[in-house]
N, C-alpha and C positions, 0 to 999 in steps of 0.2 A: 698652621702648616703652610710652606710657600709652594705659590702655585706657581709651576712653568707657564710661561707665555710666549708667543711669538710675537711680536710685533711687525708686520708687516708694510708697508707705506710705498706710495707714489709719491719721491720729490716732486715732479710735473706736476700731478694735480690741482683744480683750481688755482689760485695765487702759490701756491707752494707753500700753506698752511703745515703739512706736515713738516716739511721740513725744517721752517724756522722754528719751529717746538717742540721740538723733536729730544730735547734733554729736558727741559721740561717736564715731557710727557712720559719720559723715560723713570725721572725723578718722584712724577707724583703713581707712578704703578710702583716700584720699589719702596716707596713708603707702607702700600699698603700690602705689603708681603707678597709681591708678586717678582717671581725670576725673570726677567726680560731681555730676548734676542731678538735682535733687530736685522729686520731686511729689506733694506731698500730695490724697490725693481732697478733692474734696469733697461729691459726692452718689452715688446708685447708679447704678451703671454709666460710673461718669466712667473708671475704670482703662480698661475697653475703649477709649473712645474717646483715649486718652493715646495707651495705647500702640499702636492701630493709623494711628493718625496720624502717629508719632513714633519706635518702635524701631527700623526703616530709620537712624537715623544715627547707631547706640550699637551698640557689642558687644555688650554684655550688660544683661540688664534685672534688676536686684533688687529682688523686690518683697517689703514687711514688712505681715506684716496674720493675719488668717486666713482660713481655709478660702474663703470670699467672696472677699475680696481676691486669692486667689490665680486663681480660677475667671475672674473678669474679665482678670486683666493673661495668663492664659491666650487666653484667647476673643479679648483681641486679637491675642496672637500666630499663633493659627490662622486670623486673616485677613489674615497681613502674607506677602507672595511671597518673602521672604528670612527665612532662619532665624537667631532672635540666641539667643545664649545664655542660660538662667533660672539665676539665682540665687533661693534663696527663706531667708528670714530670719522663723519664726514665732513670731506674737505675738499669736493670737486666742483662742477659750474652749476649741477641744477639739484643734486644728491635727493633722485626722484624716492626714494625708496625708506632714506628719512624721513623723509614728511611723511611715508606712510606707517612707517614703526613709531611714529612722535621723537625718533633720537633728535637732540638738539643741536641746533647749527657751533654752537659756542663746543668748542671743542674738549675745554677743559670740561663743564657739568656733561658730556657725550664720555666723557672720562669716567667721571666720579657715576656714572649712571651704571657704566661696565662693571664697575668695581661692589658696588650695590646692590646691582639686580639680581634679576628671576630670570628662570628660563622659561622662555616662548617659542614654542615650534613653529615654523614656517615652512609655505610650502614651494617646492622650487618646479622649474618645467624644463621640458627639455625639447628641444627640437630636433628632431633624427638621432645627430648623435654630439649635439650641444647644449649645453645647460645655459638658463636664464634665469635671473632674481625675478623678476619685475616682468619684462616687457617682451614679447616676439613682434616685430610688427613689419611692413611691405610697404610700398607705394609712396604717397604725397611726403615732402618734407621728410623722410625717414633718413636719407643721407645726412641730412644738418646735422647732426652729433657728429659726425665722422667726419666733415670735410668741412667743418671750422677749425679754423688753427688754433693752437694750442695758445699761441700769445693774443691771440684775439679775445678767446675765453679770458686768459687770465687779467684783460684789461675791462673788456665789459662786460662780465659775468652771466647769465641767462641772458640777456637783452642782446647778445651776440648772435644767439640762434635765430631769434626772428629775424636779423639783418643780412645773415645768411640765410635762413628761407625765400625773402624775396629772389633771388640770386635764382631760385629757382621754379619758381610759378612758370615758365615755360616749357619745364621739362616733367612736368604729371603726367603719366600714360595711365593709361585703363588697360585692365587685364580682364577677359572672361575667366572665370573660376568656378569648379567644380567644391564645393565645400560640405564635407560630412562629418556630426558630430550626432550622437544618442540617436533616434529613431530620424532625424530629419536630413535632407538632402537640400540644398543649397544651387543652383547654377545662374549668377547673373553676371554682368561688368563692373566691376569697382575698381577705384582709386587709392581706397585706403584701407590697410587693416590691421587691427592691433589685438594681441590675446594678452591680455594681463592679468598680474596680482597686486596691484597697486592704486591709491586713491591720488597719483598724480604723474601724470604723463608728460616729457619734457618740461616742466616746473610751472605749466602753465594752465594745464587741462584737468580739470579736475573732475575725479567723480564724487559721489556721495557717500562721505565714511561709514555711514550706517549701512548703507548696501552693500558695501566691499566686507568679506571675512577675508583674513589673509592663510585661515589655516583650514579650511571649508572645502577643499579637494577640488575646489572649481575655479576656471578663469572667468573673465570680467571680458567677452567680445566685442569689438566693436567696428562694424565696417561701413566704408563711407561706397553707396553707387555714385558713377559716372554718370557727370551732364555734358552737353555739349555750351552749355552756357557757363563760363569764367564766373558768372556772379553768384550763380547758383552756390556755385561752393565755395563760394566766399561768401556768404547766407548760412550756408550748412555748418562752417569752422566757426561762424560768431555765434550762432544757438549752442552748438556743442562748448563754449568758452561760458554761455551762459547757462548751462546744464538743461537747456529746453530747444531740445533737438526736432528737425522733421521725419517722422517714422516710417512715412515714405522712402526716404534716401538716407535714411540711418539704421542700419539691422544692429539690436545689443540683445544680448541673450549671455550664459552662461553654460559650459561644459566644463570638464572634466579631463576632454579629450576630442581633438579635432583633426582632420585629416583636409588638403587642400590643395585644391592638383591644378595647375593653369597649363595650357598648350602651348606658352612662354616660358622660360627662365625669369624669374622675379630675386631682386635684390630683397635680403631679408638684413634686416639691423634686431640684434641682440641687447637690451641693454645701454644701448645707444653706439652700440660697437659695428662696422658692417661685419658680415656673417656669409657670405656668397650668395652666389644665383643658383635657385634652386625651382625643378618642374612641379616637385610634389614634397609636400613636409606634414610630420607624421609629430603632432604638438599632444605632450600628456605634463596631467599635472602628477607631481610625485610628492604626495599627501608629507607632510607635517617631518620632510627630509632634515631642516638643519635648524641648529638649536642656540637664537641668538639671546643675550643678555641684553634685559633692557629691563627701562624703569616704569612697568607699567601691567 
């Protein structure tokens, strides 16, 4: 029986993978009995509005892009009443969230993988009233996703973002923070903080696959306090790079559900997307929400 599919894609994306394969990939889903409509974004947030208007009449949705592209054709699935199936096909600069599903970089076996597999629930979060695959995070370096250029990426692929990082080691503030999750209460200064579902953060930071569930109803926290010493935390990012952190100036735990209130407006990035400034955000996970095809 042929199954409806949408295909949804980011020409922009990484080198613009999608697009120059784009019949190709057209070719090798209509081989294996798959109806395929194709929709190219064209501005941000168009994915949302695609697919929460439109996955109601498809099986399944394949969306090719990265980590962004993915957050959107999410976000609309988390406002559709019927659940369709995700296929994800990546092809952006660091595609954090493949390396934690194992999808493969090679686009065509990320292909043949959709076409093949099983269904795996995952679980998505949401911040107030924004959805996230992967990552909620604040402070150090969290803008480099968002204020790298697009042709930057596409020429020097992750090695782009730490070139942009430097750019901004001057601009780390510390925020006092109020942080409540399950029975514990939280108030000190930090730099950095990140709630995720994923065993790799900006394509570089990695945690330990065996300790990450990705459908386990819990996030993965982790927050960096404030020194007044430069070196210090540049000590704290090279332990953290080497997965042997100082637990002093490193809080990681796990919830479920977090609340986090600062006496400042703090920029928040989604995904690697920014997300606005916000005083207080109200982060839950939404247990085993969307139902992607994979080979594993």
């Amino acid at each position: 029986m042929e199954k409806k599919a949408m295909l949804i894609f980011n020409p922009k994306a990484g080198k613009m993978q999608a697009k120059n394969n784009l019949f190709t990939l057209i070719d090798l889903f209509t081989k294996n009995n798959y109806e395929i409509t194709t929709f190219p974004t064209q501005y941000s947030r168009h994915a949302v509005t695609i697919v929460k208007e439109k996955a109601s009449h498809f099986d399944i949705i394949i969306c090719c892009g990265g980590d962004g592209t993915l957050n959107e054709v999410v976000s609309g699935l988390m406002q559709q009443p019927s659940k369709v199936l995700l296929g994800y096909i990546p092809t952006g600069t660091t595609n954090d969230l493949a390396t934690s599903l194992n999808i493969s970089k090679d686009i065509y076996e990320a292909a043949n993988d959709i076409i093949n597999g099983k269904a795996y629930l995952y679980d998505i979060g949401s911040l107030n009233d924004k959805f996230f695959t992967y990552i909620a995070a604040f402070g150090a370096f969290t803008k480099v996703p968002y204020t790298t250029p697009q042709k930057f990426k596409n020429a020097v692929g992750r090695l782009s973002y730490f070139l942009e990082g430097v750019k901004h080691l001057t601009e780390i503030k510390s925020y006092h923070l109020k942080i409540e999750c399950d029975d514990q209460v939280i108030e000190d200064d930090f730099v950095f903080g990140s709630i995720t579902n994923s065993t790799s953060i900006a394509g570089f930071l990695k945690l330990n696959s065996d300790d990450v569930i990705l459908n386990d109803g819990l996030f993965e926290v982790l927050l960096i306090k404030s020194s007044n010493n430069p070196i210090d935390l540049t000590n704290i990012v090279m332990g953290l790079l080497k997965q042997n952190y100082d637990k002093k100036k490193v809080l990681f735990f796990r919830t479920g559900n977090i609340k986090i209130t600062s006496l400042v407006e703090i920029p928040w990035c989604l995904d690697g997307e920014n997300s606005g400034e916000k005083k207080q955000v109200q982060i839950t996970n939404i247990t085993k929400s969307i139902t992607f095809m994979l080979n594993k």
